[in-house]
PDB file of N, CA, C and O in Angstrom:
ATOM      1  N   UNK A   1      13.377  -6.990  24.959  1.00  0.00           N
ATOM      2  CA  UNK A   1      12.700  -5.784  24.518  1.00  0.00           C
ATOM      3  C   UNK A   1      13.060  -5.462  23.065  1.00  0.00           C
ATOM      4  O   UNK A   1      12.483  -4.833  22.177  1.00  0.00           O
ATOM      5  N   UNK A   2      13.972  -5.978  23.126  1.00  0.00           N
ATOM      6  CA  UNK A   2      14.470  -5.709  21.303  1.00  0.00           C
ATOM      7  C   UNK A   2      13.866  -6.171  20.012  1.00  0.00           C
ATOM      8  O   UNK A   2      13.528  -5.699  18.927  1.00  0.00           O
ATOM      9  N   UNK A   3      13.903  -7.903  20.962  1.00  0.00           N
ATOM     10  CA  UNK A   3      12.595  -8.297  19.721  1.00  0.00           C
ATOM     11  C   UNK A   3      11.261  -8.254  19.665  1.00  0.00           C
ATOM     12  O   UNK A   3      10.575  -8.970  18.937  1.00  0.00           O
ATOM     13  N   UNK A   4      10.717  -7.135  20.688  1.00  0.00           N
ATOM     14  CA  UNK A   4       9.446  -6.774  20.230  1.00  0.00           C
ATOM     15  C   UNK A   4       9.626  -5.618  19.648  1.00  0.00           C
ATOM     16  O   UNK A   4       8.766  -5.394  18.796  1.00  0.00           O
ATOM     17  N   UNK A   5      10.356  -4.852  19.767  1.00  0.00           N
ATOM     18  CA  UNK A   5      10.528  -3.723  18.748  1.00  0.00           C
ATOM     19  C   UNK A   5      10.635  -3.775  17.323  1.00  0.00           C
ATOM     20  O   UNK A   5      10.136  -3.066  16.449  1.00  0.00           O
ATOM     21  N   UNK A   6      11.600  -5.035  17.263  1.00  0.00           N
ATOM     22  CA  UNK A   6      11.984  -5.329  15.922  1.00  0.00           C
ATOM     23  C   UNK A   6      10.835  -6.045  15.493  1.00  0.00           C
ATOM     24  O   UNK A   6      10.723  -5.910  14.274  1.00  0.00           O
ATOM     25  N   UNK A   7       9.751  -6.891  16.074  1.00  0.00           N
ATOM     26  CA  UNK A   7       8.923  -7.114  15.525  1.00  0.00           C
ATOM     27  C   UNK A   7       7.520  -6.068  15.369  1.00  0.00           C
ATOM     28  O   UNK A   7       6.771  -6.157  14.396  1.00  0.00           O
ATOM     29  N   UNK A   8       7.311  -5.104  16.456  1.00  0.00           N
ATOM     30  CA  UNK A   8       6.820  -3.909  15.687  1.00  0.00           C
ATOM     31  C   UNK A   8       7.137  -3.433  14.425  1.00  0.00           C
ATOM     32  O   UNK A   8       6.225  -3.216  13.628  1.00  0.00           O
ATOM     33  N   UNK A   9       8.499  -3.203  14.072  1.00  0.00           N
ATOM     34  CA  UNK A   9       9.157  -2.760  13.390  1.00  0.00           C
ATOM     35  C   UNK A   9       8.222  -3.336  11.980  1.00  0.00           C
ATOM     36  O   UNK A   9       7.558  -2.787  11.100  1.00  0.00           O
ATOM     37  N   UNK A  10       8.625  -4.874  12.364  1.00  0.00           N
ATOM     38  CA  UNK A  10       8.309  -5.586  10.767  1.00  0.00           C
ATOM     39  C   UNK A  10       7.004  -5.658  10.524  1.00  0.00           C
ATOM     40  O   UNK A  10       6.681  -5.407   9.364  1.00  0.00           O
ATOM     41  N   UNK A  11       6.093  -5.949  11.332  1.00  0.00           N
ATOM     42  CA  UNK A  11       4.830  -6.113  11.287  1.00  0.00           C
ATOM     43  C   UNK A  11       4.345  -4.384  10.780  1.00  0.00           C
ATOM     44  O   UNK A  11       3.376  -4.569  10.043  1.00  0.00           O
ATOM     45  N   UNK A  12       4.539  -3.249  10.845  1.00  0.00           N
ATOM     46  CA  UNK A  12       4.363  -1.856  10.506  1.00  0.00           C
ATOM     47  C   UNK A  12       4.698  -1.915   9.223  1.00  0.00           C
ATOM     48  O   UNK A  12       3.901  -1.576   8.348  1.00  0.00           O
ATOM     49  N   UNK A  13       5.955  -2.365   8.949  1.00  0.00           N
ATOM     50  CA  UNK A  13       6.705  -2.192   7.535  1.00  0.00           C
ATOM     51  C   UNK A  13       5.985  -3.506   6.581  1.00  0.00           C
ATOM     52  O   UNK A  13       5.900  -3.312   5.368  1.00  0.00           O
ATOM     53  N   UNK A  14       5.349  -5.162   7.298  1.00  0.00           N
ATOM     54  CA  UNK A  14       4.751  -5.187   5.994  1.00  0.00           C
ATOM     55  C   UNK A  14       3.553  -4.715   5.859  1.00  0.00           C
ATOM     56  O   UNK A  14       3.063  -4.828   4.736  1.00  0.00           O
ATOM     57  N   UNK A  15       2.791  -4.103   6.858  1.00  0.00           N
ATOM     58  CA  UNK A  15       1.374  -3.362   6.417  1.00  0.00           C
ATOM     59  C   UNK A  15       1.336  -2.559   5.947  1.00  0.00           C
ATOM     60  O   UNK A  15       0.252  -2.228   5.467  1.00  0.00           O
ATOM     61  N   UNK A  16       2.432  -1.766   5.787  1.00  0.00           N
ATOM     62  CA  UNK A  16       3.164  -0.633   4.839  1.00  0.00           C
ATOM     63  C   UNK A  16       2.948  -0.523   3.167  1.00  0.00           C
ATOM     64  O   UNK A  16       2.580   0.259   2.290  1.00  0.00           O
ATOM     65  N   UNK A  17       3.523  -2.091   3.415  1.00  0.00           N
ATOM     66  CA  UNK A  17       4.199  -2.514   2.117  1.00  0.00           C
ATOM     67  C   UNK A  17       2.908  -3.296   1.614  1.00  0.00           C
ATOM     68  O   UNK A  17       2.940  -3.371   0.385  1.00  0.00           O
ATOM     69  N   UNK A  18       1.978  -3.798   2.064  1.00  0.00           N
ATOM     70  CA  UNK A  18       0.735  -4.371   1.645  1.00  0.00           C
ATOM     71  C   UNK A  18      -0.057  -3.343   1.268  1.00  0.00           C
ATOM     72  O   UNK A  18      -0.744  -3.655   0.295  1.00  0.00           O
ATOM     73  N   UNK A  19      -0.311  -1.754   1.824  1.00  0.00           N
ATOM     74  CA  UNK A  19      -1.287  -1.484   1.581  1.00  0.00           C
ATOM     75  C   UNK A  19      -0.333   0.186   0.364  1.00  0.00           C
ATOM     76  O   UNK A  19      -1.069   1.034  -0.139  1.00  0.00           O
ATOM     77  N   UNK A  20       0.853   0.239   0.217  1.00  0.00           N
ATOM     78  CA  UNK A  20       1.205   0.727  -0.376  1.00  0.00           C
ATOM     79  C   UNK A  20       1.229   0.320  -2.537  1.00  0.00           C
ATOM     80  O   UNK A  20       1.062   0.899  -3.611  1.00  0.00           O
ATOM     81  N   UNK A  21       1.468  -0.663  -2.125  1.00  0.00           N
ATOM     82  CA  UNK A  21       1.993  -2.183  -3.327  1.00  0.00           C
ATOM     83  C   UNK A  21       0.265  -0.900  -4.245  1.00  0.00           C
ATOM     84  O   UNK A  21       0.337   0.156  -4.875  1.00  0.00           O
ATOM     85  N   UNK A  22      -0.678  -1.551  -3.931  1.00  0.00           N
ATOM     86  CA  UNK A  22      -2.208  -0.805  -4.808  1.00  0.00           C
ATOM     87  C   UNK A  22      -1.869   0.742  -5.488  1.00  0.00           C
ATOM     88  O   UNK A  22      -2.062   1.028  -6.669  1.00  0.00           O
ATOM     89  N   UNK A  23      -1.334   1.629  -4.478  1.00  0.00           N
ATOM     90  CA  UNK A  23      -0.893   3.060  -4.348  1.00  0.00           C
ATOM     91  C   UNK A  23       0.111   3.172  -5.604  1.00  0.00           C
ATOM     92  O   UNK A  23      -0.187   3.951  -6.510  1.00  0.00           O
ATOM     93  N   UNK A  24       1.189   2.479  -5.672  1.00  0.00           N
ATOM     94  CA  UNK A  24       2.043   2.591  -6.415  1.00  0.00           C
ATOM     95  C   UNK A  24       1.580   2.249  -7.962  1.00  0.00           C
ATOM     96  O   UNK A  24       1.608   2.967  -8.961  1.00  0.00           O
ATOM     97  N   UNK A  25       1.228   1.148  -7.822  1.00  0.00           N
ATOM     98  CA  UNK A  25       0.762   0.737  -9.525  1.00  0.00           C
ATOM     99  C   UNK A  25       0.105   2.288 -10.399  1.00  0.00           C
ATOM    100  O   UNK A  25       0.460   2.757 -11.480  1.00  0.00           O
ATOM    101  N   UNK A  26      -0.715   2.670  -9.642  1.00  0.00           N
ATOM    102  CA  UNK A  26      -1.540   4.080 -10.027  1.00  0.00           C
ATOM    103  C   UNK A  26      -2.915   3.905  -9.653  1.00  0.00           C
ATOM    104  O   UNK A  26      -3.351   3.323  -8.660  1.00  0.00           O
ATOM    105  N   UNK A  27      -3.850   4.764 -11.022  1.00  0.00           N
ATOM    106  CA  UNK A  27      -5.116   5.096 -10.731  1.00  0.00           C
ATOM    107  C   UNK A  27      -5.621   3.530 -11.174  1.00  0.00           C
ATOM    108  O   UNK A  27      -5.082   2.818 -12.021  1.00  0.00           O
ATOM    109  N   UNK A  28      -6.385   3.325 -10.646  1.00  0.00           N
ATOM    110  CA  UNK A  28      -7.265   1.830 -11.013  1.00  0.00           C
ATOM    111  C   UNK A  28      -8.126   2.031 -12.238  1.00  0.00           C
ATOM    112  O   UNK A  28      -8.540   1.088 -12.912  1.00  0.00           O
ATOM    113  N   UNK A  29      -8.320   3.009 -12.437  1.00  0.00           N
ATOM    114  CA  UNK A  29      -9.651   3.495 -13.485  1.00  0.00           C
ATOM    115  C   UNK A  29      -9.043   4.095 -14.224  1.00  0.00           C
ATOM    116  O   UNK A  29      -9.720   4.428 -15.197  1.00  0.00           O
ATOM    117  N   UNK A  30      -7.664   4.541 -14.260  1.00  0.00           N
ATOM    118  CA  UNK A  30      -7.138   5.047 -15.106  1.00  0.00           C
ATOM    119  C   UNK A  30      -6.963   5.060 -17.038  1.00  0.00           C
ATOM    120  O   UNK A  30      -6.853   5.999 -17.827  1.00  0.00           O
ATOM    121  N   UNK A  31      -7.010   3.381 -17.264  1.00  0.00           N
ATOM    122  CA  UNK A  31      -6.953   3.001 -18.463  1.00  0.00           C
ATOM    123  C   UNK A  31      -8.165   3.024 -19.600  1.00  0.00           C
ATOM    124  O   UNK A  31      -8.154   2.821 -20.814  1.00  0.00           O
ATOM    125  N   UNK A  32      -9.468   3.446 -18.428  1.00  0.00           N
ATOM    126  CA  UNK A  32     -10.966   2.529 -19.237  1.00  0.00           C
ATOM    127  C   UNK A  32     -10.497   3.993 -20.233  1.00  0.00           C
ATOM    128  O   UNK A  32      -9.760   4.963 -20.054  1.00  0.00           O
ATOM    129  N   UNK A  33     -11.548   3.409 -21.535  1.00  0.00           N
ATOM    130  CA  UNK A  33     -11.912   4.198 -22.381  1.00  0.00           C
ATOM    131  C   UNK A  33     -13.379   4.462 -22.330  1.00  0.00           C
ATOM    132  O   UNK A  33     -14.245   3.643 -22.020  1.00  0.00           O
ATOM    133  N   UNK A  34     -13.620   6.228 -22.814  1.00  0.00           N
ATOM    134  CA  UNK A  34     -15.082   6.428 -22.689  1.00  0.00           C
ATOM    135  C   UNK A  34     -15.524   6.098 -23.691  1.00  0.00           C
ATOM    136  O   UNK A  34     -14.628   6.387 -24.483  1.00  0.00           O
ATOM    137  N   UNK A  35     -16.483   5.584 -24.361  1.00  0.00           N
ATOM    138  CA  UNK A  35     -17.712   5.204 -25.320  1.00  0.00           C
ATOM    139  C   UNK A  35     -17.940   7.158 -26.050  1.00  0.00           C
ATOM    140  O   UNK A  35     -17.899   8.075 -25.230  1.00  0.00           O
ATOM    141  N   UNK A  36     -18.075   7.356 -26.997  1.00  0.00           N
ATOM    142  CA  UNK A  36     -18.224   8.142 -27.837  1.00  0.00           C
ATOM    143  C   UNK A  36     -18.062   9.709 -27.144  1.00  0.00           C
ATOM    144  O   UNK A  36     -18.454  10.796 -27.569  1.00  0.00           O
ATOM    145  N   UNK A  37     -17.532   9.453 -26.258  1.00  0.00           N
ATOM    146  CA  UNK A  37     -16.903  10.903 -25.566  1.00  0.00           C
ATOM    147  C   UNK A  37     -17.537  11.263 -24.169  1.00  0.00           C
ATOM    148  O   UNK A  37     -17.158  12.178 -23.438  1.00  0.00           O
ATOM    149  N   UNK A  38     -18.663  10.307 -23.905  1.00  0.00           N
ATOM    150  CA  UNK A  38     -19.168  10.634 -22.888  1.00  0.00           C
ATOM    151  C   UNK A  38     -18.886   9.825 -21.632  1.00  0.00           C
ATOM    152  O   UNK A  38     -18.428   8.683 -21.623  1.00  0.00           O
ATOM    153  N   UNK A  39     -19.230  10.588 -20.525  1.00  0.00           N
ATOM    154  CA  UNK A  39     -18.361   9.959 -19.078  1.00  0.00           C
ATOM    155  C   UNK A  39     -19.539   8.405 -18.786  1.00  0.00           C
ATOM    156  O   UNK A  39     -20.659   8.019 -19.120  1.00  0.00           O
ATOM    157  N   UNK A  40     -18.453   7.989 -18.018  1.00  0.00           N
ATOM    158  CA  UNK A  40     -19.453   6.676 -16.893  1.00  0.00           C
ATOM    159  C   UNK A  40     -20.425   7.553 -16.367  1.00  0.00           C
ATOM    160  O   UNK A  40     -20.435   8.777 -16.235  1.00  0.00           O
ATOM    161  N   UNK A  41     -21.589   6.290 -15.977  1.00  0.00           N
ATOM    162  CA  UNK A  41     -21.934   6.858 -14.847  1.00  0.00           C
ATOM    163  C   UNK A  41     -21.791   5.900 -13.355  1.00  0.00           C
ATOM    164  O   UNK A  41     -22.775   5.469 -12.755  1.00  0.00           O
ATOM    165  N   UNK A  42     -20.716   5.735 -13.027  1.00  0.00           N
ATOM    166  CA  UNK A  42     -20.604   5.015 -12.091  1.00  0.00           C
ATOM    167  C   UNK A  42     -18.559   5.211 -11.725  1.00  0.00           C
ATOM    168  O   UNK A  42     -17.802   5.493 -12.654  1.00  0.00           O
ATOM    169  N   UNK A  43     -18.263   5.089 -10.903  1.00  0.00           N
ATOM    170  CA  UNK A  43     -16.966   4.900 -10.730  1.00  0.00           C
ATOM    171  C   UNK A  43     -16.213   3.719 -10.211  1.00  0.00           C
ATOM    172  O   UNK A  43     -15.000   3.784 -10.011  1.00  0.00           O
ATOM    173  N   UNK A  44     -16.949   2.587  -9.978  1.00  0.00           N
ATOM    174  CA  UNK A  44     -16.349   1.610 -10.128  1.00  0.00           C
ATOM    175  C   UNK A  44     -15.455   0.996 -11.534  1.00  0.00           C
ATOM    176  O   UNK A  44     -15.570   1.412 -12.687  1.00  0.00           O
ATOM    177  N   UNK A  45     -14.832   0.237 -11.199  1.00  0.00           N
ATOM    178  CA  UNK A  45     -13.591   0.100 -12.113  1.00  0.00           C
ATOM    179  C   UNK A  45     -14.302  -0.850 -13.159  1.00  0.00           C
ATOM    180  O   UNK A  45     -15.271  -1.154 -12.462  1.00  0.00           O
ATOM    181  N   UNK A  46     -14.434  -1.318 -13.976  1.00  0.00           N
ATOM    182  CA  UNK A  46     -14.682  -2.100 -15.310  1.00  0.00           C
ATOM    183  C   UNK A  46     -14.422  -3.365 -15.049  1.00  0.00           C
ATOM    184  O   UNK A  46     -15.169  -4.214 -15.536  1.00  0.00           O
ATOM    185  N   UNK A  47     -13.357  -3.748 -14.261  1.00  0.00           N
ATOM    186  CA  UNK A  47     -12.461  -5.128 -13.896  1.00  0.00           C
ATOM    187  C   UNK A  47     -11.974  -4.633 -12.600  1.00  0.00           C
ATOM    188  O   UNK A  47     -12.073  -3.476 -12.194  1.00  0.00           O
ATOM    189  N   UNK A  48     -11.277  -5.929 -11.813  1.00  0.00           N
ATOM    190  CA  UNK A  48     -10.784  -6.091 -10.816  1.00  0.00           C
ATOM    191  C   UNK A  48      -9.491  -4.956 -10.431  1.00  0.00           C
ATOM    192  O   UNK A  48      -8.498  -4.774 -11.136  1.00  0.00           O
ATOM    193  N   UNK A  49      -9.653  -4.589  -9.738  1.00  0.00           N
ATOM    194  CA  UNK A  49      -8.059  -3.802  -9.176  1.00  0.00           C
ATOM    195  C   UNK A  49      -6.946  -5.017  -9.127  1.00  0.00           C
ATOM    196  O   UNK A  49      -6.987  -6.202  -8.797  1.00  0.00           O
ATOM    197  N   UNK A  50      -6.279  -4.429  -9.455  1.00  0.00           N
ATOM    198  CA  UNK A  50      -4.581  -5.469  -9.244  1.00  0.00           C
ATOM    199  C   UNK A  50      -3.855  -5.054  -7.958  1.00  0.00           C
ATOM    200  O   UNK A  50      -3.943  -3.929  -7.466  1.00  0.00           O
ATOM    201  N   UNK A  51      -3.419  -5.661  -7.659  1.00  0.00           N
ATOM    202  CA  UNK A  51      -2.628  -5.199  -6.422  1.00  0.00           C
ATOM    203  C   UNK A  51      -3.028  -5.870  -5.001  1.00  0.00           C
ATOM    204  O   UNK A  51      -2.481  -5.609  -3.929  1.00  0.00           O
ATOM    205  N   UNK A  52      -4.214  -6.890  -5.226  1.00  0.00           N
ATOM    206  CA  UNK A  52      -4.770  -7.458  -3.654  1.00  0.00           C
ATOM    207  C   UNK A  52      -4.627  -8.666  -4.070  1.00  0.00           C
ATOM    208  O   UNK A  52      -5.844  -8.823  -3.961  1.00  0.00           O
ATOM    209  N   UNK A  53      -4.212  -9.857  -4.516  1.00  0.00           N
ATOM    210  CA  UNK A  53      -4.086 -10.984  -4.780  1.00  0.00           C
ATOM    211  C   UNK A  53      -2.829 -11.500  -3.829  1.00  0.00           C
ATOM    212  O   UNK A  53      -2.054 -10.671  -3.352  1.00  0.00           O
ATOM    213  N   UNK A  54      -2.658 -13.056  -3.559  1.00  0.00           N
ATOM    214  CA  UNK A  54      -1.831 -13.061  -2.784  1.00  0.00           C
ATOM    215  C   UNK A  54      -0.822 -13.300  -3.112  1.00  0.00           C
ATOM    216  O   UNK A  54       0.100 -13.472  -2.315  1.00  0.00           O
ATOM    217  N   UNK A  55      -0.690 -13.390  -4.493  1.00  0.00           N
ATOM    218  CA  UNK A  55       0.542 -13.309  -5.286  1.00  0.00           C
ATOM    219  C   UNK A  55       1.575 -12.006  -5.403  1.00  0.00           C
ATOM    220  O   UNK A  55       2.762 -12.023  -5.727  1.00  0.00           O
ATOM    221  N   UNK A  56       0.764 -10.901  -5.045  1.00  0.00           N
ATOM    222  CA  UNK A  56       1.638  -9.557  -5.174  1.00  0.00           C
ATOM    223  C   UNK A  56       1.901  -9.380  -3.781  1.00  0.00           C
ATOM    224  O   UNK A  56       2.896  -8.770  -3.391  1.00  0.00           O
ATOM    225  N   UNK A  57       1.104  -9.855  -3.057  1.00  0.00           N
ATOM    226  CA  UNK A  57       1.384  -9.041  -1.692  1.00  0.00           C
ATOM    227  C   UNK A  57       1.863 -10.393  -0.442  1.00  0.00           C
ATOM    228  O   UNK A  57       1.364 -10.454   0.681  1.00  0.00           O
ATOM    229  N   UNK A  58       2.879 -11.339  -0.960  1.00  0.00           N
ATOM    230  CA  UNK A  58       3.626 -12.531  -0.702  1.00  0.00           C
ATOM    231  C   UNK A  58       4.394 -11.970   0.988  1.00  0.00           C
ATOM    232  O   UNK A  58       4.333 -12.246   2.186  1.00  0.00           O
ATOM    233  N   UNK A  59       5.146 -10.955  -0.042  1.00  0.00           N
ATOM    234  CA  UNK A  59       6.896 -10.003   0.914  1.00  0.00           C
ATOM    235  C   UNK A  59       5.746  -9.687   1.655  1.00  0.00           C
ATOM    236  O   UNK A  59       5.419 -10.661   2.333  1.00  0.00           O
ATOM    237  N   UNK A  60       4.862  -8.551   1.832  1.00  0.00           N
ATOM    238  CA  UNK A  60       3.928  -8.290   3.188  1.00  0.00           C
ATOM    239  C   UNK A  60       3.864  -8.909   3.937  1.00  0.00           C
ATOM    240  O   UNK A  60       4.248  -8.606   5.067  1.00  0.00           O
ATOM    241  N   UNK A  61       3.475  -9.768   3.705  1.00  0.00           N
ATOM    242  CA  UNK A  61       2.382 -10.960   4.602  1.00  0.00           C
ATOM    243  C   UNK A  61       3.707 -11.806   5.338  1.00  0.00           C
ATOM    244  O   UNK A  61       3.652 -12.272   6.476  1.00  0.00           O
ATOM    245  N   UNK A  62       4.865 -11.891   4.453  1.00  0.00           N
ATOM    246  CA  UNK A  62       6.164 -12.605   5.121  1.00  0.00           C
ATOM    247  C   UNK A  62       6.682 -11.639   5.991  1.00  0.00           C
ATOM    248  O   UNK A  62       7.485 -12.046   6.830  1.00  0.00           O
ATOM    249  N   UNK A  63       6.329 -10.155   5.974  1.00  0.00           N
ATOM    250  CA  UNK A  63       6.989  -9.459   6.928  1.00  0.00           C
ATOM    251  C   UNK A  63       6.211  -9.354   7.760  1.00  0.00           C
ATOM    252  O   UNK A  63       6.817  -9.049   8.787  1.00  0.00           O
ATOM    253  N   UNK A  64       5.119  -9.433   7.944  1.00  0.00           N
ATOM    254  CA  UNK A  64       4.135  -9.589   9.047  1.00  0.00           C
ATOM    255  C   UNK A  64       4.185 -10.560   9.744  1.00  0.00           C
ATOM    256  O   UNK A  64       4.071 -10.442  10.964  1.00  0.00           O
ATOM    257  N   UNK A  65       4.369 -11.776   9.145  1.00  0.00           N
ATOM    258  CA  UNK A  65       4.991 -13.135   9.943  1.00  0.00           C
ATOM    259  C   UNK A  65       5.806 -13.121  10.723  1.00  0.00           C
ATOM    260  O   UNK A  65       5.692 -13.347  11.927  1.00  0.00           O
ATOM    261  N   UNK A  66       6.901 -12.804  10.021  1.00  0.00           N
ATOM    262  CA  UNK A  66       8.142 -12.585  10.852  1.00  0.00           C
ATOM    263  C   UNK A  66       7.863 -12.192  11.973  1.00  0.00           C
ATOM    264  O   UNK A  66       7.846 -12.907  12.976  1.00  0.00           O
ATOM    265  N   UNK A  67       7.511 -10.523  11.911  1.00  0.00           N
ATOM    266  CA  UNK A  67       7.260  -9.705  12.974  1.00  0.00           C
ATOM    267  C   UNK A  67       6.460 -10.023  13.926  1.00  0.00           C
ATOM    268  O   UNK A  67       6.618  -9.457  15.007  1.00  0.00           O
ATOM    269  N   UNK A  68       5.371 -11.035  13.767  1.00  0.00           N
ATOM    270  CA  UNK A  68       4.479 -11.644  15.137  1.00  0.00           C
ATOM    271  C   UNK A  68       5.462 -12.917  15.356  1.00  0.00           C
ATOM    272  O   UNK A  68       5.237 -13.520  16.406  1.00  0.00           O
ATOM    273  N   UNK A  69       6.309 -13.336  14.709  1.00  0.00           N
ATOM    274  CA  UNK A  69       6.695 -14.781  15.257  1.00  0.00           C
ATOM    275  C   UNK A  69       7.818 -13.896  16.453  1.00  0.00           C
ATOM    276  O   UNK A  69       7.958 -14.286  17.613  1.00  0.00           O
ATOM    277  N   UNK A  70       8.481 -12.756  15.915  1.00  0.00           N
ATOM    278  CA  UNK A  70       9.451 -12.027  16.830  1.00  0.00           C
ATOM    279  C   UNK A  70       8.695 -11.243  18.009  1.00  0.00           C
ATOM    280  O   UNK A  70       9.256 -11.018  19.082  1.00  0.00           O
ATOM    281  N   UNK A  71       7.147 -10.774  17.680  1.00  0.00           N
ATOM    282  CA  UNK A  71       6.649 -10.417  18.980  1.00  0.00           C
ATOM    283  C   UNK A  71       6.065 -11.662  19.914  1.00  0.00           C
ATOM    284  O   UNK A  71       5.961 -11.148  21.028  1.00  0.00           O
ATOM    285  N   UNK A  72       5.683 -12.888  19.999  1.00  0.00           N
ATOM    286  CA  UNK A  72       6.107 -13.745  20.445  1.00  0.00           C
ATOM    287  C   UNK A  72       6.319 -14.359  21.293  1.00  0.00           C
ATOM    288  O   UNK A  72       5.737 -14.824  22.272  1.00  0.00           O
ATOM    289  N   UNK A  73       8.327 -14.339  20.350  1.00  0.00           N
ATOM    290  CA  UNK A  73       9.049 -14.856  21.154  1.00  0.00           C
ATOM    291  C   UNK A  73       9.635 -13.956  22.031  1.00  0.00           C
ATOM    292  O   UNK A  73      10.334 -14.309  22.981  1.00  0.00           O
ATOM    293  N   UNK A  74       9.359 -12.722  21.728  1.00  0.00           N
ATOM    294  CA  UNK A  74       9.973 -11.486  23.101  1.00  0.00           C
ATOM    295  C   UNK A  74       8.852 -11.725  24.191  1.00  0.00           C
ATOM    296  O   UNK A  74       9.146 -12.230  25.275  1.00  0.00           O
ATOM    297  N   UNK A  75       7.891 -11.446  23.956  1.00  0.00           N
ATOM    298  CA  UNK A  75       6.804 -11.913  25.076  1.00  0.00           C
ATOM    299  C   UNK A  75       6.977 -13.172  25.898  1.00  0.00           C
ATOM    300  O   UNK A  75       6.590 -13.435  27.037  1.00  0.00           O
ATOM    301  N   UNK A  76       7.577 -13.792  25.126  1.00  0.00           N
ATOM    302  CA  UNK A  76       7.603 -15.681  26.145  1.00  0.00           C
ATOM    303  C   UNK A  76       9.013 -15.204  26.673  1.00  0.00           C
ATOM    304  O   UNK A  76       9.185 -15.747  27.764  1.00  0.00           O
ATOM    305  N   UNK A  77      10.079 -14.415  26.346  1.00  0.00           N
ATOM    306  CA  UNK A  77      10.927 -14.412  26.990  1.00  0.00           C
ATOM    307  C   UNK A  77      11.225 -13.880  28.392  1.00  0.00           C
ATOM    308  O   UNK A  77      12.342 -14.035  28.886  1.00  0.00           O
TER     309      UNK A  77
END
């Protein structure tokens, strides 16, 4: 019972940590500059958001692993 907890545990904490990682950097749209003072008309971002590649979000996805390889092996036990 322990190691399905503990793999709850991890599997929560890297979806946590995957969908936090975007949150933290800041506003996505934050940087554009307006053209002669006047607003967009659209709110999509100019370029890609950072923060969803699988290069940033590596530790997530390894704590999510973990945590199903530990829910599992509590289940087969």
């Amino acid at each position: 019972m322990t190691l399905i907890w503990l793999g709850v545990i991890l599997v929560f904490g890297g979806v946590l940590q995957m969908t936090f990682l975007p949150i933290w950097r800041g506003r996505l749209s934050g940087g554009r500059r307006l053209r002669a003072g006047q607003p967009s008309d659209t709110l999509e971002p100019e370029r890609p958001a950072g923060g969803f590649g699988f290069k940033s979000n590596w530790p997530g996805l390894a704590l999510v692993a973990l945590g199903a390889a530990f829910l599992l092996i509590g289940a087969a036990i």
